[in-house]
N, C-alpha and C positions, 0 to 999 in steps of 0.2 A: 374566360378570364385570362388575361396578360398579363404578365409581367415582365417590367420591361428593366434594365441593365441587370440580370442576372449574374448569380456569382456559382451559373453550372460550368463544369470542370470538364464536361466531355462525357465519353461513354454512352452507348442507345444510340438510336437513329436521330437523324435531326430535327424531328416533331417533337422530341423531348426537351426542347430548349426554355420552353414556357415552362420548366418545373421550376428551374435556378433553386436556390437556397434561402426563400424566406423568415421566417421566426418560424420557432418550433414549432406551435398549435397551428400555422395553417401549413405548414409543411407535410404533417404527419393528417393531415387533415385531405390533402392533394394525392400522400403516398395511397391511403385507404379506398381512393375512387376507385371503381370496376374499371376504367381503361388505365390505369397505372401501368400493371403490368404489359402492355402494347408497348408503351416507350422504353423498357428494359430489350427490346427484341433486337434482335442480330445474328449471324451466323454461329452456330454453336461449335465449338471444337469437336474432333474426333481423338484428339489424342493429345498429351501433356509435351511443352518445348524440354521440360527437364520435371523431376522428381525432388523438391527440395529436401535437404535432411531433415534430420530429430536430433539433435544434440541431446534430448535426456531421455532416464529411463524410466519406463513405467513402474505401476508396483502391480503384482503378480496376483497378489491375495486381492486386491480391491477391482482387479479387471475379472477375476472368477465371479466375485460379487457382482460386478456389473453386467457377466453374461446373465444372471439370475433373473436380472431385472431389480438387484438391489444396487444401490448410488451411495458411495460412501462420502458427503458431504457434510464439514465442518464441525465435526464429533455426533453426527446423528447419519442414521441412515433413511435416505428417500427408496420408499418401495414404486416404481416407476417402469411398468409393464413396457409402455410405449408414450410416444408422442401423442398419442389418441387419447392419453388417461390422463393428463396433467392435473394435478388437483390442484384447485382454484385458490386456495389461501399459498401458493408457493408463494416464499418469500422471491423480493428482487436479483435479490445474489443468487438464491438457491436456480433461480431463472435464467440467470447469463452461465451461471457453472454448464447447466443440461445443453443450452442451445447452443455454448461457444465448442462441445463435442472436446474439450480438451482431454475428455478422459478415455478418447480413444489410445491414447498411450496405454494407459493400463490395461485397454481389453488386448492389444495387441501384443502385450508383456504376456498375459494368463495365458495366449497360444494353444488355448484348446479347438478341440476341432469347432465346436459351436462359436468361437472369438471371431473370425472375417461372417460368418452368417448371421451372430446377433449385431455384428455392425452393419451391416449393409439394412437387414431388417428396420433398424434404429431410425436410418437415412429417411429411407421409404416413408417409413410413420414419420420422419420431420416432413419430408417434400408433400407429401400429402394432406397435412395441415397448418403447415409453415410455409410453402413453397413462395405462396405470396406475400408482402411483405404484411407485416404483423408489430406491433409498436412491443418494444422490450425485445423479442428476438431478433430482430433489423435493427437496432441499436448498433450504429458504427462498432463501436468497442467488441461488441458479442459478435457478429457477424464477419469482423474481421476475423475473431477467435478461430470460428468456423472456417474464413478459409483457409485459412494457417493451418489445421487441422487435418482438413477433409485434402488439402494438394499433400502434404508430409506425411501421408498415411494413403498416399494412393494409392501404390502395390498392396499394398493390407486391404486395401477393401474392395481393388478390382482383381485381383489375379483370378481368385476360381470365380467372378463373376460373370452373369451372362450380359450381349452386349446390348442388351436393352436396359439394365441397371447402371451398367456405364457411362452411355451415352444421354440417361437422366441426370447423373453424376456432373458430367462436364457441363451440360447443360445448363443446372442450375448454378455450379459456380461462374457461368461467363453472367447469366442475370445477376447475380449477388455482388460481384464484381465491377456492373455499371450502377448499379444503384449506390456501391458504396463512395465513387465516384462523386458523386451530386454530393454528398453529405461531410464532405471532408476539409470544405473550404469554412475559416474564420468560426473555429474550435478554439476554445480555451484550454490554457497552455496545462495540460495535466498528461496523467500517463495513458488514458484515456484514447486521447487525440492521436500520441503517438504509435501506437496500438494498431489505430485503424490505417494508420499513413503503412505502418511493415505488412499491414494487410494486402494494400494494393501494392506493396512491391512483389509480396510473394504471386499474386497475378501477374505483375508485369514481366515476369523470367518466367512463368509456369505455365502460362496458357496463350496460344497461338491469338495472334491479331490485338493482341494487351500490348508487346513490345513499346507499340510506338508512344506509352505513356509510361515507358521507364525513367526518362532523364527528368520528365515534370517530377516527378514523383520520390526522383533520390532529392532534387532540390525544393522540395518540401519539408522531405524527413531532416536534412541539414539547416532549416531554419526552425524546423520544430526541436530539434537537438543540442542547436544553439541557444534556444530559449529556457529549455527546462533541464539543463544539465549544466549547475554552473561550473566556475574556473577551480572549485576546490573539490570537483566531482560530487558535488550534492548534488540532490535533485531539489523541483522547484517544489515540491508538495511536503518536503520535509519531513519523510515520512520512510523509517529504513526499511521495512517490509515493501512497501512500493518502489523503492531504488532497489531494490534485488531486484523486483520484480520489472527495472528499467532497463538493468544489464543483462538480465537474460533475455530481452528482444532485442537493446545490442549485439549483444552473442549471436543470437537465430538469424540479426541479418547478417553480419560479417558472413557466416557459414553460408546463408544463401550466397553472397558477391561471390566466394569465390567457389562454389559448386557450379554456378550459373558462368565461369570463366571472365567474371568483373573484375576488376581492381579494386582493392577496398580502400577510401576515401581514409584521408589523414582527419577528417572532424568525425566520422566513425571513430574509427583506432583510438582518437585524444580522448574520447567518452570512456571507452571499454579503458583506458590505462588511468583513467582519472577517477573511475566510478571506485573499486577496489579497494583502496587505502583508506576514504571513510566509510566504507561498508563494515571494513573491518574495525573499527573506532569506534561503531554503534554494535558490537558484538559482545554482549556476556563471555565468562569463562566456561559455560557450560555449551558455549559454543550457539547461544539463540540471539534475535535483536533483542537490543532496548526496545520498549513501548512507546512512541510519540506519535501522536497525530494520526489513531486509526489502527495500526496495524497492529502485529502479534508476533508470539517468537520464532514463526518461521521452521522448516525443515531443516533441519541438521545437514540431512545427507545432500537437500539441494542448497543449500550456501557451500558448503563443500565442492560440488560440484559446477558452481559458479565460477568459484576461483579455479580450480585448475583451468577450464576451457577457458579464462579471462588470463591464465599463465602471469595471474600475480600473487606473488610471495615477498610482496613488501612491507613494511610494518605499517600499523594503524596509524592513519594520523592522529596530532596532538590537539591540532586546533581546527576548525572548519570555518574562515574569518568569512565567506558568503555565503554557507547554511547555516552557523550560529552555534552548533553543536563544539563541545569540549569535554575530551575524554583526559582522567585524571587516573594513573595508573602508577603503582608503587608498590612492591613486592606483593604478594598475590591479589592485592585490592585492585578495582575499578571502580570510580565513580565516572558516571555519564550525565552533563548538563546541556538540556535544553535551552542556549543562551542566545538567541535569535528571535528576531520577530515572526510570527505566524505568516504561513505562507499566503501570497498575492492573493485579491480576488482573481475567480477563475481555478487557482490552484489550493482552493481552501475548502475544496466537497467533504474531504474527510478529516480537517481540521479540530483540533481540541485545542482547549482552552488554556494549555501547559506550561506559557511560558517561566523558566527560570524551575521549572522540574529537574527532580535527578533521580538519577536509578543508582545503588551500588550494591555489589556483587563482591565475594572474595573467592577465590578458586571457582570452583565452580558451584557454587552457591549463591544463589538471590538471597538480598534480605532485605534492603528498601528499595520496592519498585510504584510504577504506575500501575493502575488498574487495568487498562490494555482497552479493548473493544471488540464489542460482539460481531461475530461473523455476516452475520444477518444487518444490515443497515437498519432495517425497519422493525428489529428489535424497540419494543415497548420504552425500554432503559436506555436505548442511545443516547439520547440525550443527558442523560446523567454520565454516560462514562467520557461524554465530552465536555464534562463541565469541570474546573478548576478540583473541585473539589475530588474528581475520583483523582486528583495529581499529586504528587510528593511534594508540595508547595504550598504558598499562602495565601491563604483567600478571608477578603475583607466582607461585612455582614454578608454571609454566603451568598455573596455579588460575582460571578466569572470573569476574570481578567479579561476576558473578549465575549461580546455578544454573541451567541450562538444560532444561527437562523436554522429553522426546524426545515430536516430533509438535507443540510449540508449548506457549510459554506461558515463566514463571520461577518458580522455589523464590527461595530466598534469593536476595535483591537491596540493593543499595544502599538506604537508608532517607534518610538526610541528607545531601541534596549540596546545597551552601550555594555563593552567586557573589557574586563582586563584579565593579563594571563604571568602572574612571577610563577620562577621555580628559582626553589634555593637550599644546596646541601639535597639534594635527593628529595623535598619534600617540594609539592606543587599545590597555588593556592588560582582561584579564580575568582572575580569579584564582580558581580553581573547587577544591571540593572534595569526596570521596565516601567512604562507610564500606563498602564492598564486601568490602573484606577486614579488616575487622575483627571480626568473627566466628573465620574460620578462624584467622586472623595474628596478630588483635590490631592491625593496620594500619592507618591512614589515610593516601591518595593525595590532596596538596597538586597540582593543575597551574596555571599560571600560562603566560599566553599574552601575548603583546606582538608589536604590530605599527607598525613608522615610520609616520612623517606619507607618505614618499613610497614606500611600500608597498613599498617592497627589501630590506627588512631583521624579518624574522621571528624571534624570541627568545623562549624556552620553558626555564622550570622546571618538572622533576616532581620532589617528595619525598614519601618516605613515615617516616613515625613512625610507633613504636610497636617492641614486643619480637620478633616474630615473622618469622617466613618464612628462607626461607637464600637466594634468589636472584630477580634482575629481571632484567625484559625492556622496553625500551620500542621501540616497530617504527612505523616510518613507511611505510608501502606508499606507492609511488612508481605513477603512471600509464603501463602500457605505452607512450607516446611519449615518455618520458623515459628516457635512456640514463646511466647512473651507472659513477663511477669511483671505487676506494678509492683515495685520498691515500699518498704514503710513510707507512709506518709506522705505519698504520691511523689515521692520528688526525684524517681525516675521510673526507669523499664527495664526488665532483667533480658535479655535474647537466649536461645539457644539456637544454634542451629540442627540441622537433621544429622551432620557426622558429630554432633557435640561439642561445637566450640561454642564458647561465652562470650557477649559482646553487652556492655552495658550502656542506654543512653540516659541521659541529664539533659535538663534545662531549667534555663537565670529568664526573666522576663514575663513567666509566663505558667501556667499549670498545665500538668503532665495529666493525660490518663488514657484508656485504652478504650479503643472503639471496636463496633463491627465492620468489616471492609466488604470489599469481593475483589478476586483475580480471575482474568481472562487472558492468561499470555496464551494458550493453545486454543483459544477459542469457546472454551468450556468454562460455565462461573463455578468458584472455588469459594469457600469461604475462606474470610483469612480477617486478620486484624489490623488496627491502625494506630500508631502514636497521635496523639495530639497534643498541641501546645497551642492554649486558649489566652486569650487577654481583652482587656478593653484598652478605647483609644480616647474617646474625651476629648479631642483634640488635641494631644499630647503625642501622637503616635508611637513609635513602640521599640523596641529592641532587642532580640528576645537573641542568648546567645547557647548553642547545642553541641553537645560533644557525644559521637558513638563509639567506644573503644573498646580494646578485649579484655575482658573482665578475667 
């Protein structure tokens, strides 16, 4: 079987040129043949052109754990002897965590004498049941993980080893290396893609006879970089856990160019100085992200360590006018609104259905957030926590302001969502709005957000016009340390928070009452509670107006 103008990229001998890059299912269909492996063939290194860095640190306790053969993954522990024991219900994520080896950091932090032997051990049991390609661990993205990993930890895993473990080692990264080759061209535009492009860069500086696929390869990552990191430093996925997680493979490459004695490109540098100021925008007081689009609150100590090696200490931005985010900040308050359209197809895997959400925080206290999302994709409830409704927002007959396609991604979405941005006397107000339901409804959701000059006083309009729809909902998810009380007569909600401040909310338009929720901001569900404010529409549509203040 032929294929003829393939879009293969190189790497392997040249009998491998009939593989090219077809659609997935016959792709992974080509990789599975018993002569696959023959066309990854080439000479194997015997030794590394350079050692890339580690810019970060392991943790100590979780690499003790992982000599064990315990895996400390996403508030649970995987009991995980070897590669030879994989038990078959692992989740997807749980699956790219083990095989992308990131958490050779940690075994190399623990630095016990067993830490270089239960790594190497580890290796063995992957090349031994992995070595060949295998669908989910040869996933561009994991396999990049891997080699990123397994070169930045070479000393660590070859010094006391013998040189028949080594030169399995090199060996199998120069196969991994052309195979990830083939797989790299006409990727959709997410962090994914990107991932795997600093994969082959970390080969292209790291291992002898890769060189001559450095410059294709910086000039990929520069169109891949131009694509998904816009002019306000967002990224294209919208999504602030995944933009940490953008700048710190900015970071790892900058440190590769110049360990490797590169020059580091000015459309690198513009990312790394552009990414920072709305990283910090999408930052609680308590120092975690906001929830939008997927991800979770994040490591304290690695956003921290983000910005220093990023050497920005600028302030957060105000507005994000091409990712859509607006941070609203007045003596210790934050309100965070998601006032953009959902991100492109292609950049919409881990997409929720949130637009015109907010999150607000006072010091360092949550009190109205998002629901977040489970660590696990293929969590049972995905789908609900990507639906309107786990959102600080309004949702028409519990219809999702975007289509949700099961596995990732949206159908019908929001098209025009238009902001405006006053500040006046120290108070700032934002007035956002989206067509989500105007398709189904015929609807448009007006939100209008205001916050005092001295941040105790929160004030929110949501309308919708238009003919359609028979009933709303708008839900304020409240943060597990927050303990809430209905007022006489439903006509409001008492708050406390956990250090004991008072915050009371009201609402005109609409009835108040309190619900059950769930929070996922670390990954783990919480119970917690929700405001609602319910109404019918009749064709009349709605206007329901909310004030949260300190009681």
């Amino acid at each position: 079987m032929a294929i003829k103008d393939s879009a293969w990229v190189g790497g392997g001998s040249r009998r491998a040129r009939w593989i090219g890059t077809p659609r997935r299912g016959v792709a992974e269909w080509l990789f599975s043949l018993p002569l696959y492996p023959l066309t990854l063939g080439g000479r194997a290194p015997r030794a590394l052109r350079m050692v890339p860095p580690d810019l970060w640190s392991g943790d100590r306790e979780k690499g003790a754990r992982i000599a064990g053969g315990r895996f400390p993954f996403a508030g649970k522990t995987l009991a995980i002897p070897g590669f030879e024991a994989l038990p078959p219900e692992l989740s997807g994520t749980a699956s790219d965590f083990l095989h992308g080896f990131v958490w050779l950091r940690d075994l190399r932090a623990y630095g016990g004498e067993d830490a270089a032997p239960r790594a190497r051990a580890l290796i063995d049991g992957w090349l031994a049941h992995y070595g060949h390609w295998r669908a989910g661990a040869w996933a561009p993205h994991v396999l990049a993980d891997r080699l990123v990993a397994w070169l930045s930890h070479f000393r660590f895993l070859a010094a006391d080893a013998d040189a028949a473990f080594t030169a399995r080692l090199l060996g199998s990264l120069a196969v991994q290396t052309r195979h990830l080759r083939r797989t790299v061209k006409r990727r959709p535009p997410n962090a994914r893609s990107l991932r795997a492009l600093k994969g082959l860069c970390y080969a292209a500086l790291s291992l002898p006879g890769f060189e001559r696929h450095f410059e294709t390869t910086m000039r990929g990552l520069e169109q891949e970089i131009a694509r998904q990191v816009w002019p306000d430093g967002g990224h294209i996925e919208r999504c602030p856990a995944i933009q940490a997680d953008v700048l710190g493979d900015c970071l790892d490459l900058r440190a590769l160019l110049l360990a490797g004695d590169q020059d580091v490109p000015d459309w690198l540098q513009g990312a790394i100085d552009r990414m920072p100021p709305l990283l910090r925008a999408l930052r609680h007081g308590d120092g975690g992200l906001a929830l939008f689009n997927g991800g979770n609150e994040g490591e304290r100590e690695r956003l921290d360590a983000l910005f220093a090696q990023a050497r920005a200490r600028g302030k957060p931005l105000s507005s994000a006018p091409h990712t859509g985010f607006h941070r609203l900040a007045a003596g210790r308050a934050v309100v965070i609104v998601d006032a953009g359209p959902p991100p492109p197809p292609g950049a919409d895997r881990k997409a929720h259905a949130g637009t015109l959400s907010f999150e607000f925080s006072v010091g360092r206290e949550r009190i109205v957030v998002n629901c977040g999302a489970h660590p696990e994709a293929e969590a049972h409830w995905q789908g609900a926590l990507r639906a309107t409704a786990a959102h600080s927002a309004l949702v028409v007959d519990d219809v999702n302001s975007a289509d949700l396609v099961p596995g990732g991604g949206l159908g019908r979405r929001p098209v025009d969502v238009s902001t405006g941005r006053r500040e006046f006397d120290g108070s700032l107000l934002i007035e956002a709005s989206h067509d989500g339901y105007r398709r189904p409804f015929g609807l448009i959701h007006r939100r209008a957000v205001f916050l005092a000059a001295d941040g105790e006083d929160v004030r929110g309009e949501d309308e919708l016009t238009g003919p359609g729809g028979k009933t709303f909902a708008i839900r304020f998810h409240l943060h597990p340390r927050i303990q809430a009380s209905l007022l006489a007569e439903g006509t409001g909600v008492l708050l406390r928070t956990a250090a004991g401040h008072g915050w009371k909310f009201r609402a005109e338009g609409g009835a108040v009452s309190l619900e059950d929720s769930v929070y996922l901001g670390d990954g783990t569900p919480r119970r917690t509670r929700q405001i609602m404010v319910t109404g019918g529409l009749d064709g009349q549509g709605a206007l329901v107006k909310w004030r949260l203040n300190r009681a």
